[in-house]
C-alpha positions in Angstrom: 6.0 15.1 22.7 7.5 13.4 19.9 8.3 9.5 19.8 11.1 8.3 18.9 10.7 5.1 16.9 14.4 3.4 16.9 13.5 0.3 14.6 15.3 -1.7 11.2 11.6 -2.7 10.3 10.3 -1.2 7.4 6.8 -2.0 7.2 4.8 -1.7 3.8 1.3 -2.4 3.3 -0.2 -3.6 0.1 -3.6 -2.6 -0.7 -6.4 -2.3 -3.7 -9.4 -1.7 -5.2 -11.6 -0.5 -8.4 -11.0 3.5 -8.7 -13.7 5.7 -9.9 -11.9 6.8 -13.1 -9.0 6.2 -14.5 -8.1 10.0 -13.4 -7.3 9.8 -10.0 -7.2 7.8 -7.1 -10.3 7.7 -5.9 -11.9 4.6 -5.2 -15.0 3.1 -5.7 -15.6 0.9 -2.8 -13.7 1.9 0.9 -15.4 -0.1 3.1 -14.6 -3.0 0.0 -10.8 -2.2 -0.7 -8.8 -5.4 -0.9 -6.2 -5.5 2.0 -2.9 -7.0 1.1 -1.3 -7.2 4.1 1.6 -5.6 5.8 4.7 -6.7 4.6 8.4 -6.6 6.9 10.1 -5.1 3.5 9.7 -3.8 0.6 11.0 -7.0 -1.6 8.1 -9.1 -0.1 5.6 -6.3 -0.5 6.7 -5.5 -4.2 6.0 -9.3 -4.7 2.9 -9.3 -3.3 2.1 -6.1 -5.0 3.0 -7.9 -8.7 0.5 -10.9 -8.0 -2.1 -8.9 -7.0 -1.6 -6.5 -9.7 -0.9 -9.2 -12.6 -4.2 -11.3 -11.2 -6.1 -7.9 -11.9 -4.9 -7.3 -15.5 -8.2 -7.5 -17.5 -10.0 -5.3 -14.9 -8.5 -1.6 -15.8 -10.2 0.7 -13.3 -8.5 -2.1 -10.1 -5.4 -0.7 -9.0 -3.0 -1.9 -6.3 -0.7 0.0 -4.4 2.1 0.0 -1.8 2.6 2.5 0.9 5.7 3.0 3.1 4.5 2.6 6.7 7.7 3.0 8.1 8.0 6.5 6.7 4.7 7.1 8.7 6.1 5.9 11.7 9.5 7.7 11.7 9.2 11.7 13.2 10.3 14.5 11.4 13.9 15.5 11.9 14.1 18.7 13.4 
């Protein structure tokens, strides 16, 4: 049983840490990843994203991301 999710939100998360290597995305620390937060957009994430990213700069192995939640949420069309 599928649910339907029938929402304008488009959640994003913003999230980080230091990787392994510069090869991959594998990081170094789970339990220690830096959570963001969860943003309603992806404007405010993307913002959010930059500071964290540009606060980081001398450190080249921490990377930030941002993931679409709301394409998580959404089912599959049939």
């Amino acid at each position: 049983m599928a649910t339907t999710i029938d929402s304008d939100q488009r959640l994003h998360l913003v999230f980080g840490g230091e990787l392994q290597d510069l090869e991959g995305v594998r990081f170094r620390d789970v339990p220690g990843l830096d959570i963001v937060g969860i943003f309603p957009d992806y404007a405010s994430a993307q913002k959010a994203w930059r500071a964290k990213a540009q606060a980081t700069v001398d450190s080249a192995q921490t990377r930030y991301f941002i993931v679409h939640l709301h394409r998580l949420l959404e089912p599959p069309a049939p």
